[in-house]
C-alpha positions in Angstrom: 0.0 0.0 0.0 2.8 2.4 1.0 4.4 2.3 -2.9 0.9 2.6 -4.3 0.5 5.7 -2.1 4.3 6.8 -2.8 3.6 6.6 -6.8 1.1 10.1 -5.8 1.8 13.3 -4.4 -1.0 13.1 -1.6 -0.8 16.6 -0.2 -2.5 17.4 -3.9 -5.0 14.3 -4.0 -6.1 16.4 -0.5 -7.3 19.6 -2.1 -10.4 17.3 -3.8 -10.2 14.9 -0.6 -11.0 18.0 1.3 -13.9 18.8 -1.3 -15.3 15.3 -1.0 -14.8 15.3 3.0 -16.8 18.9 3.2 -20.0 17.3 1.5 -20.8 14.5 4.1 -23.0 16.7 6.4 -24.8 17.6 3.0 -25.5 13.9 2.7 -26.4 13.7 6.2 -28.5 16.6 5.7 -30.5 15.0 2.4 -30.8 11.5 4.7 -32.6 13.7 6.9 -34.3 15.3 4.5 -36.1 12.0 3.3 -36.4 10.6 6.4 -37.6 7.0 5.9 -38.8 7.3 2.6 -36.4 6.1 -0.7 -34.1 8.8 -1.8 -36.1 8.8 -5.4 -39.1 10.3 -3.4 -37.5 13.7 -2.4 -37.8 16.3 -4.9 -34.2 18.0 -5.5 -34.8 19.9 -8.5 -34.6 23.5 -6.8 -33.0 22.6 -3.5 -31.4 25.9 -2.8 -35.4 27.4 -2.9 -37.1 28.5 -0.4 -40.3 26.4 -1.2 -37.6 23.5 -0.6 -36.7 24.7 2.5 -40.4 25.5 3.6 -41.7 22.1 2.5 -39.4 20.5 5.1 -39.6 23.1 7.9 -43.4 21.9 7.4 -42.7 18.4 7.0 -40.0 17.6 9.1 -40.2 17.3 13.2 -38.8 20.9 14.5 -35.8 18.6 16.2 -34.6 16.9 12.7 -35.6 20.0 10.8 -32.7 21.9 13.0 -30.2 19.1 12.6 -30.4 19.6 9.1 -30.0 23.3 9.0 -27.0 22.5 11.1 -25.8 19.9 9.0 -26.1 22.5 6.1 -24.8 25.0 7.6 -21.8 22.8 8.5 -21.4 22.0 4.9 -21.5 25.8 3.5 -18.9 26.7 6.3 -16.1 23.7 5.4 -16.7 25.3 1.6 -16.1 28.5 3.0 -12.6 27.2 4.2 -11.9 25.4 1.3 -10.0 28.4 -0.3 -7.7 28.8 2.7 -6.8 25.4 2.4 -6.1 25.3 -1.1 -3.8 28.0 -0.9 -1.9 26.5 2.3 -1.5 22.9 0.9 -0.2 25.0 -2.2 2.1 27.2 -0.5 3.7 24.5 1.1 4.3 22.5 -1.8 5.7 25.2 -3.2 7.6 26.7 -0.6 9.6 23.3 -0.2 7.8 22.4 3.5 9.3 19.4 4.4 7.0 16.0 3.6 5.8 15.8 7.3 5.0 18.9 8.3 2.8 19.4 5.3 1.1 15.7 5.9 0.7 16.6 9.8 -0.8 19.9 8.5 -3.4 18.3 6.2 -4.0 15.5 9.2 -4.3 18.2 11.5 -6.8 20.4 9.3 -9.2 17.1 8.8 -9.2 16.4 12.2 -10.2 19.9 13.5 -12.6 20.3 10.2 -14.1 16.9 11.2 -14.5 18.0 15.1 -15.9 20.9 13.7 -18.6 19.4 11.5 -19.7 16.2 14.3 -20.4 19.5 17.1 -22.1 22.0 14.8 -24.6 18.8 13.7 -25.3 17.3 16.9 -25.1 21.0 18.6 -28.2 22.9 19.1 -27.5 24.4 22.4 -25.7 26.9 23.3 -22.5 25.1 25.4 -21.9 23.4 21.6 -22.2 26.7 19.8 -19.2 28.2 22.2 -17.6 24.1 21.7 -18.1 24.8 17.9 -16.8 28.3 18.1 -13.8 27.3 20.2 -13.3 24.5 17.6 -13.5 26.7 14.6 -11.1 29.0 15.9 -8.5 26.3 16.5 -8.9 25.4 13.0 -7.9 29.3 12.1 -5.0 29.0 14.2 -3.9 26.0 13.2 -3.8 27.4 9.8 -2.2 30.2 10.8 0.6 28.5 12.1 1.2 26.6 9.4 1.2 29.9 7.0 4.2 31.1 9.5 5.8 27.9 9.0 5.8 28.7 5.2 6.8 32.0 5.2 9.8 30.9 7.2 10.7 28.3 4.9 10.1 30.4 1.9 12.2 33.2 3.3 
């Protein structure tokens, strides 16, 4: 497994990882969404609208139908970071950051992003909105750090 692996550059095959990885509390969201009935049953051809998102305010119990604004909002905010991340993973390939650092960077960032996204869906209260907060911020200096670490290289 390790030459397979090896024969890519993997910080790179993260930048769409990360994409892939940011749409899971989207799916989470549309498995709420349906609730028990089949997938084919939910009508996704304006789900941005705000009939779409009045039909399952109306539909949905109050408690699911917050869990899947969380779970939305969880997906637009790991989108929202998505830039950031491109342009560290970037920098540090260019910059010549050493193989490790860059993979405990991109381990790092998934692990904080995934903290991030289990507490803002299962939130709801306000203790896990300061927990998210806390966590989000974390993320933004963990980032940070990393962007010195660069600019110190690159120097």
């Amino acid at each position: 497994m390790a030459s397979l692996l090896s024969a890519y550059n993997i910080p790179l095959l993260s930048i769409p990882a990360y994409h892939i990885f940011s749409l899971l509390p989207h799916v989470y969201a549309m498995h709420l969404a349906r609730g028990p009935l089949p997938l084919s049953t939910l009508d996704n051809s304006s789900p941005r609208s705000s009939s779409f998102r009045s039909h399952l305010q109306s539909s949905l119990p109050p408690h699911i139908f917050a869990r899947w604004e969380r779970a939305e909002a969880a997906t637009a905010n790991a989108h929202e970071t998505l830039p950031l991340y491109v342009a560290a993973v970037l920098a540090g390939l260019w910059a010549g950051v050493g193989h490790a650092e860059l993979m405990g960077f991109i381990k790092g960032w998934f692990g904080l992003r995934a903290l991030h996204a289990v507490v803002y869906v299962t939130g709801g209260t306000q203790a896990t909105g300061h927990l998210r907060t806390a966590v989000w911020w974390a993320g933004v200096g963990w980032l940070g750090r990393f962007f010195l670490n660069v600019a110190r290289v690159a120097a």
